[in-house]
N, C-alpha and C positions, 0 to 999 in steps of 0.2 A: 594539638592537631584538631581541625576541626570534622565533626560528625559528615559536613555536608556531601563530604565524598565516598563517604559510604551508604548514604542515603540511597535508595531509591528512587528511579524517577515514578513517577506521576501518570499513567495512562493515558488523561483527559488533554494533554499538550503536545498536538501534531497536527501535522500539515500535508495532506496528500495532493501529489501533482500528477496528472494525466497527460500524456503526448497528446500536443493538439490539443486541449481543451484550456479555456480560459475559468471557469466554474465549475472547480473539482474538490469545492471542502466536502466535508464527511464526518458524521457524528461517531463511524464505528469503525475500524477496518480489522479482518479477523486475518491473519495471517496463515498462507498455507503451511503443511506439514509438509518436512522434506524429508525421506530416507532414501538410506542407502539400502540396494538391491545389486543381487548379483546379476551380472552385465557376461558379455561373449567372452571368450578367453578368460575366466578367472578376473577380469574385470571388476570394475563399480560402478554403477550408475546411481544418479540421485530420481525417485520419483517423486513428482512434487503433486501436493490436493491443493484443493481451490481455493483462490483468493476471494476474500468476500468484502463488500466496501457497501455502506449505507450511508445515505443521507436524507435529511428532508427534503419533502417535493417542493419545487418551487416553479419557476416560469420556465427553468431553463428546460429543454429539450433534450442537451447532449448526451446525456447515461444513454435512454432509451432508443438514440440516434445511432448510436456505434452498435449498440446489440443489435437494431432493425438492420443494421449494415452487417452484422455478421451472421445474419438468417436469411437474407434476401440474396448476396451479394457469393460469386465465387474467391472472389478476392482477398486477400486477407484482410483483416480486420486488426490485427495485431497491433498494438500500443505498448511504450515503456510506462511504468508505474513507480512513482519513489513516495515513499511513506519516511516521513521527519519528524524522528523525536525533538520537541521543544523542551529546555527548559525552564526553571517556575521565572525567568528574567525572559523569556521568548526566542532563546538565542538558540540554533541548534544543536543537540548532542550527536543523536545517532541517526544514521539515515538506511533505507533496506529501496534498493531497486531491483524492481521484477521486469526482465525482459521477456517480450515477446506475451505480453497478456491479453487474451483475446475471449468477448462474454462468451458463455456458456448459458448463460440463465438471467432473468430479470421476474423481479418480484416489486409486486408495492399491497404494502400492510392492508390491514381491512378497514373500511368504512365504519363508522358507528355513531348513528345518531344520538348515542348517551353519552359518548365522550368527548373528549377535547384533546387528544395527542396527537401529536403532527402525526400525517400521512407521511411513511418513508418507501424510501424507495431502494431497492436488492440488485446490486451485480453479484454475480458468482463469476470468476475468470480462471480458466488456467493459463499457465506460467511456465514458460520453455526455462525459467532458469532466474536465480537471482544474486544478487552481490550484496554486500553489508561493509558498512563503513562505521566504525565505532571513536566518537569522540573526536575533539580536535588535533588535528597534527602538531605535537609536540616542536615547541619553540626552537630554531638552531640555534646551536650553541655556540657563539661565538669563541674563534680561535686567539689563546693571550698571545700579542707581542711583544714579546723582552725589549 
């Protein structure tokens, strides 16, 4: 049997996609924390912390376009978010979609004349809620014909 399937994956192989945006990769993405809390009647609810997503700066506008949109605007701003584990062949394993994420905060790293590391750039989002899909769906089983 071979080791690879108990292997680990690998951090550095994922794919983040944004509702609505065409350039949404990301050198980081920190996942929120989800618990459970007691909710009305004996209840559960899940409270979920912030999702956080870095990238370097580049030409594009959109990060900073949706945050200005969700400080100016009475509107919702709200977007779906899917983060895709690859694996080391590119293919995907696991995927986590967070609905209803909408900024909260925007950051970009400090300037410094003595260095040379990209300028990056900080959403913070909360997250009405999320789903998780693990691995590929298992192949059907073809039925034998006598």
């Amino acid at each position: 049997m071979s080791n690879a399937i108990r292997d680990p994956f690998r951090n550095m192989r994922f794919r983040l996609d944004i509702e609505g945006m065409q350039e949404t990769g990301a050198v980081e993405v920190i996942f929120p924390e989800a618990r459970l809390a007691a909710g009305p009647r004996q209840s559960r609810v899940v409270q979920f912390g912030t999702l956080t997503i870095r990238r370097g700066v580049t030409r594009s506008r959109d990060w900073f376009e949706w945050w200005d949109l969700g400080r100016k605007s009475k509107a919702s701003a709200r977007r779906t978010i899917a983060v895709t584990l690859l694996d080391e062949r590119g293919d995907d394993v696991h995927r986590w979609t967070f609905n209803g994420a909408e900024p909260i905060a925007y950051l970009l790293s400090s300037l410094n004349a003595l260095g040379n590391a990209p300028l990056i750039e900080t959403l913070e989002l909360t997250v009405a809620g999320f789903e998780a899909s693990f691995g590929q769906p298992a192949p059907a089983r073809r039925k034998r014909t006598k």
